[in-house]
C-alpha positions, 0 to 999 in steps of 0.5 A: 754690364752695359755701355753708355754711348754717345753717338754723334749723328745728323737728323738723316742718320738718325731717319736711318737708324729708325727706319734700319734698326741699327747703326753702322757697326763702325760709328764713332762713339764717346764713353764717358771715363767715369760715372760722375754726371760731369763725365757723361756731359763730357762724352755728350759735348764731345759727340756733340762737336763730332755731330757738327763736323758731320754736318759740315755747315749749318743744321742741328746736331744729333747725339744718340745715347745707347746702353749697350753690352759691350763698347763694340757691340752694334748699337740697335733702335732698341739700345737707344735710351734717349737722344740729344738735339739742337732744337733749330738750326744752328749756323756753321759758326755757332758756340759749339758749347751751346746744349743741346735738348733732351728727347725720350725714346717716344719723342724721336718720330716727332722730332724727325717730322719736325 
């Protein structure tokens, strides 16, 4: 059985996970509480405000989603199905409600050269 993750990160930590193959194994991570579309936006948003905590001031939040064995299991380039961005900038302040854009696994090296 796999575990969808939502791991909030920034574009330098996503750069690491690129370039490393893996995340740290003690990353924060949100698992929705059910299958239901409104418990996986739920764990997204979540993992959305812990991303603009990590990046204390004005940027773009990250979240990587990750299907992984278990919930403990390290998250590897190769678990990533997907990630969640804010396509600009945002300011410290921003609505922390405000969603975020889809990107495809093949899309990561672009939206890190961007």
């Amino acid at each position: 059985m796999t575990v969808r993750s939502y791991v909030p990160a920034t574009l330098d930590r996503l750069r690491r996970l690129v370039d490393e193959g893996r995340l740290a194994s003690d990353v924060e991570r949100f698992e929705p509480e059910g299958e239901d579309e409104e418990s996986e936006y739920a764990a997204l948003m979540a993992a959305a405000d812990a991303a603009a905590a990590l990046l204390g001031g004005p940027g773009r939040r990250v979240v990587v989603v990750a299907e992984v064995d278990a919930a403990e299991a390290p998250v590897t380039l190769r678990d990533v199905v997907a990630v969640h961005c804010d396509v600009a900038d945002r300011p410290a302040d921003a609505d922390p409600d405000e969603d975020l854009a889809w990107f495809a696994t093949q899309e990561i090296e672009q939206l890190l050269a961007d």
